[in-house]
N, C-alpha and C positions, 0 to 999 in steps of 0.2 A: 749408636756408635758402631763405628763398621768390626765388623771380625776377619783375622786371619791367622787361616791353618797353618799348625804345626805338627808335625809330624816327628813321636820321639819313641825310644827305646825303653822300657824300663829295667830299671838296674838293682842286681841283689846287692852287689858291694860297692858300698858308698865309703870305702877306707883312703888314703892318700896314693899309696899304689896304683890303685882301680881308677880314682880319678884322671891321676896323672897321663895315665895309659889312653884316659877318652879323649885327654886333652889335643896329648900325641896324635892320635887318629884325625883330629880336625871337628873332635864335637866338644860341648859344649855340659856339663852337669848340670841339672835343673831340679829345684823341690819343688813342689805343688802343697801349698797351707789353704787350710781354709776348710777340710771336709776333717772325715773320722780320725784322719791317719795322714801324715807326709806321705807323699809320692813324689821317691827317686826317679828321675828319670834322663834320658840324656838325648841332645838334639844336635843336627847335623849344624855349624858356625853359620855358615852363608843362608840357614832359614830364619835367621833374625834381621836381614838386613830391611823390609819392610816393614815390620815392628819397634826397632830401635831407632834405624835413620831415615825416619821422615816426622815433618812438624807437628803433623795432627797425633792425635792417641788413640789406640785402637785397642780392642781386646783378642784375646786370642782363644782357638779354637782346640786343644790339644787333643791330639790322636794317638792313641798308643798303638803297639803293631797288636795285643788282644783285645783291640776292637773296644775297649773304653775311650767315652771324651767327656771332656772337661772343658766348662768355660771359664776363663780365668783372666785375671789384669795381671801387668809385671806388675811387680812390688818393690822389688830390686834388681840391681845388675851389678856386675863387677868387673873391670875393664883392668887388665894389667897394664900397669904404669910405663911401662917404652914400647911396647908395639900398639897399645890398645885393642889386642885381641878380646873377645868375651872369656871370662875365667870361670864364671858361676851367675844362677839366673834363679832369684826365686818369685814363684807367682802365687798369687791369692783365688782361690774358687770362689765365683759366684753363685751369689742363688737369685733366681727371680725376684724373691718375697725377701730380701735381705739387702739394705742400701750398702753401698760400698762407697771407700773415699779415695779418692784419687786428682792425681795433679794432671790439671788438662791445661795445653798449650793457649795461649792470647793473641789474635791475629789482628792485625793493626788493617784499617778500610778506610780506604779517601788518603786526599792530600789536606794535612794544617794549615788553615789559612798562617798563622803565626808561624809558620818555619820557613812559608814563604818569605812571609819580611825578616826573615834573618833571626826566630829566634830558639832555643835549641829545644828540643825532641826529647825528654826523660823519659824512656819507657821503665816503669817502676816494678813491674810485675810481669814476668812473661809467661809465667804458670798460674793459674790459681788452683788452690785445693776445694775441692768440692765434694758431698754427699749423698748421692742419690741411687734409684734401682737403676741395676744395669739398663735396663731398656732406654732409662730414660739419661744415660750419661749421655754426652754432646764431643762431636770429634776434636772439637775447639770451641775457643769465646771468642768471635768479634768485638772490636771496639771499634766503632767509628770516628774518626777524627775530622771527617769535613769543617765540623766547627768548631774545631778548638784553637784560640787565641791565644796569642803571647798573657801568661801568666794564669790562663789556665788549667784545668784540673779533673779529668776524669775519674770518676772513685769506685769502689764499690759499690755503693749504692745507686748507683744507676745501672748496673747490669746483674742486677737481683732477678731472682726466676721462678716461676712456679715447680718448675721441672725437678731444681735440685735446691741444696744450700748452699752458701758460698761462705766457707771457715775463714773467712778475715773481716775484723772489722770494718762496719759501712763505710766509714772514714777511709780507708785503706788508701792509698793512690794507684794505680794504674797507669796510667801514661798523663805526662803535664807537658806544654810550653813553658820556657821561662826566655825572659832576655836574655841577652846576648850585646857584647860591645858592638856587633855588628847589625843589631837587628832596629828596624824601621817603625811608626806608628806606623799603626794597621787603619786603611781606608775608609775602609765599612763602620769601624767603630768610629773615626772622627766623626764620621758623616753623619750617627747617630745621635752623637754628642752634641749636633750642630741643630739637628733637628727638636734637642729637646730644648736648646735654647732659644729659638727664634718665638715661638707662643710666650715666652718670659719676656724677652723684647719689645715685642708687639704690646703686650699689657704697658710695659710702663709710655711708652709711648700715647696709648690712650687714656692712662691715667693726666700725663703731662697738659693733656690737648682739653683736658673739660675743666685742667684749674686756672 
């Protein structure tokens, strides 16, 4: 999983005052969980916009101005309700030798034959939660769809991995085709259906012929 630097201040007064005052400034309050002790700390607004708004998940790198860093996941955010400014930001420390669990993005690959012929697209899951060492977390999960047909059904258990575990049961769905009032039989599968009939055909025809 890819990292990116953040770059924050740490802070002695973590009281309503002191916050509000960072807020005013244009930064952002931040705890760090996960080691001996929380670390307060606080980060300029605009150094989250490559960590928060984009599709994949990444970890971050955090630098204090004395020279400590920390590698850490978000774990939370908090977004105030009518501007959607960032309000508070708390992140989890990793350790090498210590799996961590985290919800990483689902990126949909190919075109559905089935949405071709008209029939609809349920993406069921766009995060899945997952547990593994940092090294080995993934910036995202592909899900191929080149062959999925009207009715359907990509699950969890096809995208199981050595790498990490996947915290939803195998069953789970992920993305499905279903009908649609609009949607057409699909070609490929007549054409299968045709081919499994013609050897049934062909039999009884030669049974006909030797009685």
């Amino acid at each position: 999983m890819k990292s990116i630097t953040i770059k924050g201040s740490q802070r002695e007064s973590v009281g309503k005052v002191a916050t509000k005052a960072l807020r005013n400034a244009g930064k952002v309050p931040c705890v760090l969980y996960g080691g001996d002790k929380p670390i307060h700390f606080s980060v300029e607004e605009f150094s989250f916009r490559d960590l928060v708004y984009t599709p994949n998940a990444h970890t971050a790198v955090i630098e204090l101005e004395d020279g400590q860093k920390f590698e850490a996941v978000l774990q939370d955010i908090q977004f105030h309700p009518v501007t959607d400014s960032i309000l508070h930001v708390d992140f989890y420390q990793l350790f090498k030798d210590k799996p961590v669990t985290m919800d990483i993005p689902v990126i949909l690959e190919g075109n559905s034959p089935g949405v071709r012929n008209g029939g609809r697209l349920l993406f069921r899951k766009r995060k899945l939660t997952i547990k593994a060492l940092p090294d080995l977390l993934p910036d995202s999960i592909t899900v191929n769809i080149s062959k999925l047909r009207i009715g359907g059904t990509i699950s969890v258990e096809s995208l199981l991995s050595e790498n990490y575990t996947i915290l939803h049961p195998d069953n789970t769905s992920v993305v499905q085709v279903k009908a649609s009032r609009t949607s057409v039989a699909d070609d490929s599968e007549d054409e299968e259906e045709e081919g499994t009939e013609a050897p049934a055909a062909e039999a009884t025809e030669a049974a006909e012929a030797t009685e």
